[in-house]
Every structure is written in C-alpha cells, then in structure tokens.
C-alpha positions in Angstrom: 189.2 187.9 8.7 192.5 188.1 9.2 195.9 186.0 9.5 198.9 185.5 11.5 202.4 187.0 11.4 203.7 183.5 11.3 200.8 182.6 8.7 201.2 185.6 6.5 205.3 184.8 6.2 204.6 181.2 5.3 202.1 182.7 2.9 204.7 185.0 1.3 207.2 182.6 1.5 205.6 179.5 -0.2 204.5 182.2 -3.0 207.6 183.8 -3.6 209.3 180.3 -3.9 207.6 179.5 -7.4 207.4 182.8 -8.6 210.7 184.1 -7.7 209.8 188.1 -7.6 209.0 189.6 -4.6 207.2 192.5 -5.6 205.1 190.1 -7.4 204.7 187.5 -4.6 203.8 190.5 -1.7 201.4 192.5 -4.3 199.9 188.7 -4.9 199.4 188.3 -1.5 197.9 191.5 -0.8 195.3 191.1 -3.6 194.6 187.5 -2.0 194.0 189.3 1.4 191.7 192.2 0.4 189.6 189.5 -1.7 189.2 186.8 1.0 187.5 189.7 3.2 184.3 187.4 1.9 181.9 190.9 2.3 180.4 193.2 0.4 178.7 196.4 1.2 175.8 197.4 -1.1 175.7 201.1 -2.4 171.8 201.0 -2.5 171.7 200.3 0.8 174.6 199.1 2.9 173.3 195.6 2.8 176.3 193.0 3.4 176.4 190.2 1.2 179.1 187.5 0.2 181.5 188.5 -2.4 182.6 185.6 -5.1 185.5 184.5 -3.2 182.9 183.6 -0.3 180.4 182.6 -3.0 183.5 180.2 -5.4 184.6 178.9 -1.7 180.9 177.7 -1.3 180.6 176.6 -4.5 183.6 174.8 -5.7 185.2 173.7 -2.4 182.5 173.3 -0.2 183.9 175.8 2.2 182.2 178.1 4.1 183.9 181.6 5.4 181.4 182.3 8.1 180.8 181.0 11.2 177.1 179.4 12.4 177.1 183.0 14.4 177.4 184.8 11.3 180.9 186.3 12.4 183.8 186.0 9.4 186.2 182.7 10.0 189.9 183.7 10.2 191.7 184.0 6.6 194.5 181.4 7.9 191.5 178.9 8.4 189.9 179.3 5.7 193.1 179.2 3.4 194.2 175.7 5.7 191.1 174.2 4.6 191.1 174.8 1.0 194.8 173.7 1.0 194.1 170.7 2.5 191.4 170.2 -0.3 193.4 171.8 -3.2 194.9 168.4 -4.8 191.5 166.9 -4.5 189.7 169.6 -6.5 189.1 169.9 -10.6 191.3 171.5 -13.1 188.2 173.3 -13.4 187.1 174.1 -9.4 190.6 175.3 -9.1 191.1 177.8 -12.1 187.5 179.2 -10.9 189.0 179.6 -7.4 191.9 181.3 -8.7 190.0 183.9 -10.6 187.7 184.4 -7.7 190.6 184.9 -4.9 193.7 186.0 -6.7 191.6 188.2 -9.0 192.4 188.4 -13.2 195.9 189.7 -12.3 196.7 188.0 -9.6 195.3 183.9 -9.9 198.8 182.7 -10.8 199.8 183.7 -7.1 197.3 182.3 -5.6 197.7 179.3 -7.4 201.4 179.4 -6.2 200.3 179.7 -2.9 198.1 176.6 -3.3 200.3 174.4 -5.2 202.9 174.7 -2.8 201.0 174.4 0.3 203.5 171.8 2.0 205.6 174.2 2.0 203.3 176.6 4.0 202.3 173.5 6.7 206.2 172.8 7.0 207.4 177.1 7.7 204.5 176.8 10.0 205.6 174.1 12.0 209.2 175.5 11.6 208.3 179.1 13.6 206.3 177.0 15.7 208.9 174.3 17.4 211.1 177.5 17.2 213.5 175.4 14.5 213.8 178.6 12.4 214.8 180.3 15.2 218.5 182.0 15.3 219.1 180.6 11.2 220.4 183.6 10.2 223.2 183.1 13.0 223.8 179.6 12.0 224.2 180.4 8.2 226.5 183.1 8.8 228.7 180.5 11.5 228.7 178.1 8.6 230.0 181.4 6.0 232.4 181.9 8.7 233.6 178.5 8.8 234.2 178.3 5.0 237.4 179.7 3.5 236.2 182.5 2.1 234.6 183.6 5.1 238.3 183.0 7.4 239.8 185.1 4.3 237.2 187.9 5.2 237.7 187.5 9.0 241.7 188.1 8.1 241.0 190.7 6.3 239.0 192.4 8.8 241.9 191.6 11.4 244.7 192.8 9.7 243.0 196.1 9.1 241.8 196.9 12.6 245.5 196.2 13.3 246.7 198.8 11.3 244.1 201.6 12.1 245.0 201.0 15.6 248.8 200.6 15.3 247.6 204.0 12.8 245.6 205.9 15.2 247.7 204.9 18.5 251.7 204.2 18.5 252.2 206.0 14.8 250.5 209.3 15.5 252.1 209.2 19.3 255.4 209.3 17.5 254.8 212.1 15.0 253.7 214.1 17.7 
C-alpha cells in the first residue's frame, strides 16, 4: 500500500505548507503512512484483520482500502479519494478520520494534508506536465538578474581576477 515519489512530495509539500516545520510535516507524514497500511496481524494467531484507519475509511467515508481480490489498494488512491470527499464530509466524519489516520499526535497533519488537498492535485499535475521541471534554475536566473545578484556576480569576478592576476603574473615576478 504504498505511494509515489511524485505523490509522497506533493504529500509533504501540501503538509508542510500549513504547518510550517518540517520535522513536523515529514514525522506527520510518516505516521500517516505506517497507519494507512489498513492491516493488522493478530498475536493469538496471525489472523489479518482491518485496522481503524481501514475500519474509520469504511465507516465515515465510505471508502474501501481493499480491492474485490482482497489485495491492499495503493495509499495514493486511497488518499485521492478521500480528498476528493474531504469538503463533503462532517465536522464530525473528519475529526474521527483524523484520529484514526494521523493518530493522537499526529491528526493536525493529516488534517493539513486534507485541507489543502488542491494543493496536492496541482504539485501533481506540476511534476507531471514536467512544469516544475528546471525551477530551481529559473529562480536562481531571476536572483541573477536582480541587482543584488549582478553585485554578487561582480564580486565573484573581481576576485577570480585577482587570485589569478595573484597566482600567475604576481608570483612570476617575485620569482
């Protein structure tokens, strides 16, 4: 039960916009993980059975994590459902949702994860059409372009002029 690179940072990312820490956000979004598994194994005698994520999913959203051949759906479906489904549910529906994935210490991630699930449709689409592609090169060209970015391009000039003028014609003629 498991989610895409591409899924996981739109999961992360869409988190970590509303709570602002990261630690928080990527411990969040661990917790979310291990408890959307959807299984549990008995200790009496190895017997699976659905744990209360599986069971609140069921229950309150009317979602089911297993597929008619028994096998686990994919996390990243699973999640894409309920936040298409999120807006639409109770106060209450969602709070017990929250509890049941994001655990005690961890609901107010998952509930930043849901609230902000545009977000997570729109990084999605973003890695996909390849539009987030090569940002980090166009932010830096735009740095670049501003003054303080030609200042720091001067900079960097002058002193590679120097510490060759330095290391070349200077220390030819002390020699």
């Amino acid at each position: 039960m498991g989610a895409s690179v591409t899924d996981g940072m739109a999961y992360f990312t869409a988190i970590d916009e509303i709570m602002q820490n990261a630690g928080k956000s990527s411990n969040g979004l661990k917790a979310i993980a291990q408890n959307m598994t959807g299984i549990t194994v008995s200790a009496k005698d190895g017997s699976l059975k659905l744990n209360k994520s599986a069971l609140a999913l069921k229950e309150y959203a009317k979602i089911d994590i297993q597929k008619p051949n028994g096998e686990l759906r994919d996390m990243g479906d699973v999640l894409d459902e309920l936040g298409g489904k999120w807006k639409d549910l109770g106060k209450t529906q969602q709070q017990a949702l929250m509890v049941a994935i994001g655990g005690k210490q961890r609901s107010s991630q998952f509930s930043a994860l849901m609230d902000n699930w545009e977000t997570v449709k729109q990084i999605q689409q973003e890695i996909a059409s390849g539009a987030a592609l090569g940002s980090a090169d166009k932010e830096n060209a735009r740095y670049i372009d501003s003054i303080e970015g030609r200042i720091v391009k001067l900079q960097e000039e002058l002193r590679k002029l120097v510490v060759e003028t330095i290391n070349t014609d200077m220390f030819k003629g002390l020699v």
